[in-house]
N, C-alpha and C positions, 0 to 999 in steps of 0.2 A: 784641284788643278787651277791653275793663275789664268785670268783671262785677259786676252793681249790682243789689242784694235786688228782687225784686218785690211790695213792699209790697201788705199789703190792709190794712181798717181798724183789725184789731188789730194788725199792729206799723210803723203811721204812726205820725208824733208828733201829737200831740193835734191841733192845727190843720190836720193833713189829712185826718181820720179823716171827717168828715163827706162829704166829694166820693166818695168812694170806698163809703162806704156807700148812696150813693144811685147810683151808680154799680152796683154789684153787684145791687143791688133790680130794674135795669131789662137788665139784663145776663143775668142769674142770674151772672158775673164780673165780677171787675173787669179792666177790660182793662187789657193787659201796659204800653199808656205811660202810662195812668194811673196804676198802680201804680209804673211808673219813677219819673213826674213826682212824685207824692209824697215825693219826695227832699227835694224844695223846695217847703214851703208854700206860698210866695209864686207859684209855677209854678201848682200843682195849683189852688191857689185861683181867680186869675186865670183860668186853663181853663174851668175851671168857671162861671164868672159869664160869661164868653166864649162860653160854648154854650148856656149857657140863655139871655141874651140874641137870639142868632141863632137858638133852634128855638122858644123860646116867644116873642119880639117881631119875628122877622125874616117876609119877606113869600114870600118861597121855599117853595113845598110840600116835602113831606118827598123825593120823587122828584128834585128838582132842589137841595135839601141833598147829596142823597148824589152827583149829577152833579158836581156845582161840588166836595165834599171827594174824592171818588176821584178827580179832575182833577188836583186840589192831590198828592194821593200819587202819582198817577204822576211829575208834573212836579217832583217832591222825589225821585224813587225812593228810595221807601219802601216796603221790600217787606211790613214788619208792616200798615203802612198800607193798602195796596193792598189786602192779603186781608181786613183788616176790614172798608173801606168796599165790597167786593164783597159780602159777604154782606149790610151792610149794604143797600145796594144792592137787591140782590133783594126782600128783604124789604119795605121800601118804595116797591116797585113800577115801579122801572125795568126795563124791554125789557133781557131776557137778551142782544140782540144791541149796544144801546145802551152795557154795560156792557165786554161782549171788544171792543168797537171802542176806547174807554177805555183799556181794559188794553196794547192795541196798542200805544197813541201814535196809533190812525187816529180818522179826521173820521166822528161815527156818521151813519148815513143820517137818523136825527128832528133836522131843522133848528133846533127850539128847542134841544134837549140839545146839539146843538153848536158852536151859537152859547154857551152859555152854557160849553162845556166849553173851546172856544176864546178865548175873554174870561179867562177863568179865567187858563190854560195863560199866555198875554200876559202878564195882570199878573205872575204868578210870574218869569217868561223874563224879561222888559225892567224887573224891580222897578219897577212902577209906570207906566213910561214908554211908555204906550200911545199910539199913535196915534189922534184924531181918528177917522179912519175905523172903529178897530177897536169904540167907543166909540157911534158909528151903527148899524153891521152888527150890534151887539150889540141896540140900542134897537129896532133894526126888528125885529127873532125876537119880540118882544113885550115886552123887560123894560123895566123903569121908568128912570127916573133915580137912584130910591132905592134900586135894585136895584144897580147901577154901584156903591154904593160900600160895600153890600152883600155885595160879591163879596170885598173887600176884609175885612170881616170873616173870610168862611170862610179865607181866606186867611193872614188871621193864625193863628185857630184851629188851621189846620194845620201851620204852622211850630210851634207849641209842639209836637203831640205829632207830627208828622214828623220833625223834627230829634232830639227824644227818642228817638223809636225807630232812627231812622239813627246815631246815637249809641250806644243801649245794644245794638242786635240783640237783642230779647226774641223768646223763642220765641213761635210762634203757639200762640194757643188752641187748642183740639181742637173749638168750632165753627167755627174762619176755614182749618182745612189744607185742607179741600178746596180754597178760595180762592187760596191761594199762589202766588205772584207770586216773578220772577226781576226782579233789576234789570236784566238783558239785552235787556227789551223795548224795542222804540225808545220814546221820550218824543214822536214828531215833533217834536224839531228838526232 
């Protein structure tokens, strides 16, 4: 595997120093695909106006952000991923048992979280090509229409720093190792 600086704000190039410093502000680090994704302004930037669009404009509590991005990291096995949105995760107050079901690849027992974890999982698996039914089953758990494509954001969001991370293998922080994730786990498919 190619190994690739883990930029923070002082040795980014100027047009990435800012994501990263606000990033570390809220962190107390900058996490490792952020720092990756600083490779490429054009990445880091676009992330960034990508996530704060979906946690400050999007309709999702912060509990079902982290269901729907830890969805997205398993279904990309992403193992940096995985550990960060666990912690994450917790922190934001999803059900301890909601999230090792997650990590699984299993269906969690709270109906919402898994309707939206399965919605999720869908779009990633079938790129896009969901089925009608799956598209209902989701609508009834309670989410919206605006939510449906919603989903689609975190989605993206997480192929930028999924695929970053599945690309560089940055080590874990020293708050996400408790976390740590084997890509071994089943993804349920």
């Amino acid at each position: 595997m190619t190994s690739y600086q883990l930029h923070t704000a002082d040795t980014a190039d100027e047009t990435a120093k800012e994501p990263l410093r606000v990033l570390e502000g809220a962190f107390g680090f900058v996490p490792a695909a952020a720092g990756l994704m600083a490779h490429s302004p054009a990445l880091i930037n676009t992330f960034f106006a990508a996530f704060g669009h979906f946690r400050g404009g999007g309709t999702f509590g912060p509990d079902e952000r982290q269901v729907l991005l830890l969805s997205n990291a398993v279904a990309n096995r992403s193992a940096w991923a995985v550990a960060f949105h666990t912690l994450e995760s917790l922190q934001d107050g999803v059900e301890p048992a909601v999230v090792e079901a997650i990590r699984q690849g299993e269906r969690p027992a709270d109906e919402r979280m898994a309707a939206l974890s399965e919605f999720t999982r869908s779009l990633i698996e079938r790129k896009g090509h969901v089925e009608d039914a799956e598209v209902v089953a989701f609508k009834a758990a309670g989410f919206t229409e605006e939510q449906v494509f919603e989903v689609i954001t975190g989605v993206a969001i997480s192929a930028m720093t999924n695929y970053t991370a599945n690309l560089a293998g940055p080590p874990l922080e020293d708050a996400v190792v408790p976390h740590a994730w084997k890509t071994g786990y089943s993804t349920g498919a």
